[in-house]
C-alpha positions as CSV (number, residue, x, y, z in Angstrom):
1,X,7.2,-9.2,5.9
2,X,5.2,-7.4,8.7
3,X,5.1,-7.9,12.0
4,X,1.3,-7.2,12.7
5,X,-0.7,-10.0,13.1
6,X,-3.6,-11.3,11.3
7,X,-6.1,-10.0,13.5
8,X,-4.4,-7.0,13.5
9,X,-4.1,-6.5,10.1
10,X,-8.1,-7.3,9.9
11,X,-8.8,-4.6,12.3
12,X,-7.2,-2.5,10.3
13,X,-8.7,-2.6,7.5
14,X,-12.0,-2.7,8.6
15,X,-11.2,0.4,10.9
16,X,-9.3,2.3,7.8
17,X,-12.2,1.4,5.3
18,X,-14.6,3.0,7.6
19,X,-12.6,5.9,7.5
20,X,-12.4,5.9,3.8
21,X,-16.5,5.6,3.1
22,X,-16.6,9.0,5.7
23,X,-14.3,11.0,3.8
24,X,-15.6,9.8,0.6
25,X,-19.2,10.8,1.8
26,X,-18.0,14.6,2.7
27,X,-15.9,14.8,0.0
28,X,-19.4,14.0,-2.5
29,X,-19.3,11.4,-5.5
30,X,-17.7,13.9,-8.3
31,X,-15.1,15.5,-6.2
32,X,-11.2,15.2,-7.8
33,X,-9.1,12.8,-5.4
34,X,-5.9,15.6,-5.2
35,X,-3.4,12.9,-4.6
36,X,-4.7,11.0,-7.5
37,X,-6.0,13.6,-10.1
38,X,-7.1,11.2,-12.7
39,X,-9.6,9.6,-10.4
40,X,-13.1,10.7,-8.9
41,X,-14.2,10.3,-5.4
42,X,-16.9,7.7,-6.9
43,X,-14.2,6.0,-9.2
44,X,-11.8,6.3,-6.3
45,X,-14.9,3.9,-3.9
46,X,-15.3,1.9,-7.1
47,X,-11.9,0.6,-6.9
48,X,-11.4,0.0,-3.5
49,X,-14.5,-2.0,-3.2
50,X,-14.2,-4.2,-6.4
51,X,-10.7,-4.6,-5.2
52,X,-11.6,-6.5,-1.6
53,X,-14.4,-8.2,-3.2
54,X,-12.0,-9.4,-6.2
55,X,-9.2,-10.5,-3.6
56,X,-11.8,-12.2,-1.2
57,X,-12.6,-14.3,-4.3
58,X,-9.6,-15.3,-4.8
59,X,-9.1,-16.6,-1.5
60,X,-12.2,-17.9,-0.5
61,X,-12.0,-20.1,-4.4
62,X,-7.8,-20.9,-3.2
63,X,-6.8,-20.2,-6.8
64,X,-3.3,-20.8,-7.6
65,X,-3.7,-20.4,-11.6
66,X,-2.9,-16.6,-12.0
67,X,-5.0,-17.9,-15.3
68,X,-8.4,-18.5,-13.0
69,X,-8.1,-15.0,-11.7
70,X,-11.8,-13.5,-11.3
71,X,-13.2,-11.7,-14.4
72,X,-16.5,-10.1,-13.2
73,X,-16.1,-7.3,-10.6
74,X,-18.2,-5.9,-7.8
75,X,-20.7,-3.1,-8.8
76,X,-21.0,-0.2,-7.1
77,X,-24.1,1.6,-5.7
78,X,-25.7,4.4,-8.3
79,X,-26.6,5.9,-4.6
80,X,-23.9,7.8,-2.9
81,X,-25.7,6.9,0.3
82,X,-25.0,3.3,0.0
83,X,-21.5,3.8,-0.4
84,X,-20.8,2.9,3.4
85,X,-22.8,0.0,3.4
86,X,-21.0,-1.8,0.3
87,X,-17.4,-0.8,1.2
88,X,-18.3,-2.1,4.8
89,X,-19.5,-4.9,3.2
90,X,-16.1,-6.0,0.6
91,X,-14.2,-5.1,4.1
92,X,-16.2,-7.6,5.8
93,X,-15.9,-10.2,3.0
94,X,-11.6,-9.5,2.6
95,X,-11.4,-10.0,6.1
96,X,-13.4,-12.8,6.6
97,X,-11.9,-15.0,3.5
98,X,-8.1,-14.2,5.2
99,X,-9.5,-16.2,8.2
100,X,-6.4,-17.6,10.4
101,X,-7.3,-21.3,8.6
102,X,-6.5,-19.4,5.3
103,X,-3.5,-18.2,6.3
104,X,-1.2,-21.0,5.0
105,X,-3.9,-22.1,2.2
106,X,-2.5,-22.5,-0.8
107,X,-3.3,-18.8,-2.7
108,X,-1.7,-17.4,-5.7
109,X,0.6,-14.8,-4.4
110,X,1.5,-11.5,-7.0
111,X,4.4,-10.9,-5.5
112,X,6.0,-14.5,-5.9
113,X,8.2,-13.8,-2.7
114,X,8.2,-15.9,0.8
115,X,4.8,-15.2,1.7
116,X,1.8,-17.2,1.6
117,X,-0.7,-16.0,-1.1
118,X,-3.2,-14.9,1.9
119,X,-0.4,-13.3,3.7
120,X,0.4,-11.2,0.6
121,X,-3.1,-10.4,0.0
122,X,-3.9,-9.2,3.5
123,X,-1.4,-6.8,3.3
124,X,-1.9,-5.4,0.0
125,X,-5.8,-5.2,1.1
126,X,-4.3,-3.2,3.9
127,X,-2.4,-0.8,1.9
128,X,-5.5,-0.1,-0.5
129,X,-7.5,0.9,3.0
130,X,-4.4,3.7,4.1
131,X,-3.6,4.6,1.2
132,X,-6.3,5.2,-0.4
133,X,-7.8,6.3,2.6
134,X,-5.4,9.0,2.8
135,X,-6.7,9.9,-1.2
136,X,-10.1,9.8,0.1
137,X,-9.5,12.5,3.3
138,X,-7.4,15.0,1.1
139,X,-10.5,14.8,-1.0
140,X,-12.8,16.1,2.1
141,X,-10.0,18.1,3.2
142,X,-9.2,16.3,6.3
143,X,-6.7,15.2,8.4
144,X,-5.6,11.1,8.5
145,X,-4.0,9.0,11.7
146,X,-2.0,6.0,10.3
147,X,-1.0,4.3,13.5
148,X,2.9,3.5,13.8
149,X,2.9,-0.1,13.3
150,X,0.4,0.0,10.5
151,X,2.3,2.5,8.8
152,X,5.8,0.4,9.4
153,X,4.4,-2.5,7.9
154,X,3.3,-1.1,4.8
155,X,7.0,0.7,4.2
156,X,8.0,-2.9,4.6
157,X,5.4,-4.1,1.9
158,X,6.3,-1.5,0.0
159,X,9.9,-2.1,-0.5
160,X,8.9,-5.9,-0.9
161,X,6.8,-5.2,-3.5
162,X,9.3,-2.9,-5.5
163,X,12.3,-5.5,-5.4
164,X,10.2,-8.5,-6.1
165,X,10.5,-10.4,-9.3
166,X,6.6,-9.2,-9.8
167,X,7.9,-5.7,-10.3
168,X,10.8,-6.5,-12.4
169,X,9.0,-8.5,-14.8
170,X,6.0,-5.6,-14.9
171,X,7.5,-2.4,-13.8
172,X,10.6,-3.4,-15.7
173,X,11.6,0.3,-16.6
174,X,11.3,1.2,-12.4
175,X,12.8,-1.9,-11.6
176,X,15.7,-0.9,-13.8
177,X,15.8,3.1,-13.0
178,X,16.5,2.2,-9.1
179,X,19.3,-0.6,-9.9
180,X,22.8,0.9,-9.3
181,X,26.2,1.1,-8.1
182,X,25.8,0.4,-4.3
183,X,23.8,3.5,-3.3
184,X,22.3,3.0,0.2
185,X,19.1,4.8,1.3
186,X,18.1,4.6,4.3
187,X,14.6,5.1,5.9
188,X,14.5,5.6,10.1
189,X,10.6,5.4,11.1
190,X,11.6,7.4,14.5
191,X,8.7,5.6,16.3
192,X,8.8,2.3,14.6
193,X,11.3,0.7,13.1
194,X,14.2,0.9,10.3
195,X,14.8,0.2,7.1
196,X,18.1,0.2,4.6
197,X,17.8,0.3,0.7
198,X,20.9,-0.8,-1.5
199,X,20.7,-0.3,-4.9
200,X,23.0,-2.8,-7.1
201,X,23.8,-3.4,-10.8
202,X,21.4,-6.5,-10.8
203,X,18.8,-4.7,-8.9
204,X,18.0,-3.3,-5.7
205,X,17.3,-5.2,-2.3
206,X,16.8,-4.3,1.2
207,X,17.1,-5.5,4.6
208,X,15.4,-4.2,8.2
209,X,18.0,-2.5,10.6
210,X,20.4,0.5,10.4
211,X,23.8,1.0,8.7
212,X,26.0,4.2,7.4
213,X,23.9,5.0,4.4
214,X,24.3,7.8,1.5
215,X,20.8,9.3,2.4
216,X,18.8,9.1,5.9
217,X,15.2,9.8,5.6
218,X,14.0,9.9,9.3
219,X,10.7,11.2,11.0
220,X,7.1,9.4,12.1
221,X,5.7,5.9,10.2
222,X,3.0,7.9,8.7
223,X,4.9,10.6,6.9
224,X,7.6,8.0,5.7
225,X,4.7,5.8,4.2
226,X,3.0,8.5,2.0
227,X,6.2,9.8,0.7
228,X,7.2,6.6,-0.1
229,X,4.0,5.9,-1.9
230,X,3.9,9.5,-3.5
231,X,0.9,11.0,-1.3
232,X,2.8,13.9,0.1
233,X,5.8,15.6,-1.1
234,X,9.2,14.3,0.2
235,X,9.6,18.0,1.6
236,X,6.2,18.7,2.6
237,X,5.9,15.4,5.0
238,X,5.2,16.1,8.4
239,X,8.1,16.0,10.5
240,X,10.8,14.4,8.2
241,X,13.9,15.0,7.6
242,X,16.7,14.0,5.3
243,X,20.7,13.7,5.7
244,X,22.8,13.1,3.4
245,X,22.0,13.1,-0.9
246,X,19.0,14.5,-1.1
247,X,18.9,13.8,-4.8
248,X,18.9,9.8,-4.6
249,X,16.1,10.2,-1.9
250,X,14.3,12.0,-4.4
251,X,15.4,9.5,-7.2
252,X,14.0,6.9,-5.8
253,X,10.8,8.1,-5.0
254,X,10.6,9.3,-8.7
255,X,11.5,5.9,-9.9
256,X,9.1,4.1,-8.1
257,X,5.3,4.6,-8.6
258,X,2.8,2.6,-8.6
259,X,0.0,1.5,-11.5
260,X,-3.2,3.8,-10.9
261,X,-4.6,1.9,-7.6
C-alpha cells in the first residue's frame, strides 16, 4: 500500500509527533483546533497520544480478536508542560511495538485488506502524526512540511481505507454516496506519484498510475493529502489545480470524511 519502508515510516512518526507536541505547546491547552472545530488543542493531544498507546497495545499483545481490543486508555498529563514528554513517549512505544519482527505478526488489521495488521497500523499511526499535526500547527498559526513521499503514501492509505470493506460496512452512507456510473478521478501528486479513482455501481476502487479521467487534480503531495482529508479547501490548496468536472472533485471530497480523529 505504501512504498515507504518501515523504518521510514517510524521516523516519521516520531519526527511528525515532535512537531505536533510544538505546535500544540504554542498554540496553549484551550486553544480551538481550526481544522477540527469541535476539538481543543488539549483534547486534540489527548487523542493522538491514547491513540499510539492504544495501537502499540494491540500489537505488542498480537490480538486478532477485534473482541480483545484494549478498553483502558492512556491518560494525559493535567500539566501542559508534560505534554512533550508523554506524546514522545506513545511515539516511542507505536514505533517500537511495529518493530521489523512484527511486521508479519499476526495483528488484527481494521481495514481487512492485503496488509498485515502491523502494516496497517503503522500507517494509520502515521496518518494521525500528519494529519493531525497539520490540526495542531493551524492551531499555533504555523506553517507544516509533509515531505513528498510521506504525503504520497498517505493519499494511498487514504483511498485504501475509503474502498475497503471496513468503510462499507461503517461508513455505509459514504461508501454508497461515492459508488457510481464509471466516473474517473484522478489525483497527479506532480512530485510523487499518481493515482486514478473509478467510481462503479457496486462501489468505488482505484488503482496507481494515469489514465484519461473526468477530473485531474494535480499539484505537490502535501496539498493533495489535506484536501483529500478535508484540512484545506480543494480551492485554497497550495499550488493545485483541477481539469476537468470540478463538481465530482468536489463530490467526492464531500462524500468522504472521516469519524472525528
Amino acid at each position: 500500500m505504501s512504498e515507504l519502508s518501515a523504518e521510514r515510516v517510524r521516523r516519521a512518526i516520531v519526527e511528525h509527533t515532535r512537531h505536533l507536541a510544538d505546535s500544540a505547546a504554542a498554540a496553549g491547552r484551550e486553544a480551538v483546533v481550526p481544522t477540527a472545530p469541535e476539538w481543543t488543542v488539549s483534547e486534540l493531544v489527548e487523542h493522538v497520544g491514547q491513540t499510539q498507546h492504544w495501537v502499540a497495545e494491540i500489537i505488542e499483545r498480537r490480538i486478532t480478536d477485534p473482541t480483545q481490543l484494549p478498553t483502558e486508555l492512556a491518560v494525559l498529563p493535567a500539566e501542559a508542560g508534560e505534554w512533550p514528554a508523554w506524546l514522545a513517549e506513545s511515539a516511542e512505544r507505536i514505533t517500537s511495538a511495529c518493530s521489523d519482527d512484527a511486521m508479519d505478526a499476526p495483528v488484527f488489521n481494521a481495514a481487512e485488506d492485503g496488509r498485515t495488521g502491523t502494516q496497517f497500523w503503522l500507517t494509520s499511526m502515521l496518518n494521525e502524526a500528519v494529519v493531525h499535526g497539520f490540526d495542531a500547527a493551524k492551531a499555533a498559526g504555523r506553517s507544516v512540511d509533509v515531505e513528498p513521499d510521506v504525503a504520497a503514501a498517505l493519499i494511498g492509505n487514504h483511498l485504501a481505507m475509503l474502498t475497503s470493506a471496513t468503510w462499507e460496512m461503517r461508513r455505509t452512507e459514504s461508501a454508497h454516496a461515492i459508488r457510481g456510473t464509471g466516473e474517473t478521478l484522478q489525483l497527479v501528486a506532480t512530485d510523487s506519484g499518481a493515482w486514478v479513482v473509478e467510481r462503479l455501481p457496486e462501489g468505488a476502487t482505484w488503482h496507481v498510475g494515469t489514465q484519461q479521467a473526468d477530473v485531474t487534480v494535480s499539484g505537490p503531495a502535501q496539498s493533495l493529502l489535506l484536501a483529500l482529508t478535508r484540512r484545506l479547501p480543494l480551492a485554497e490548496a497550495p499550488g493545485l489545480t483541477v481539469t476537468g468536472d470540478t463538481a465530482l472533485a468536489e463530490h467526492w471530497i464531500t462524500n468522504t470524511p472521516h469519524l472525528a480523529g
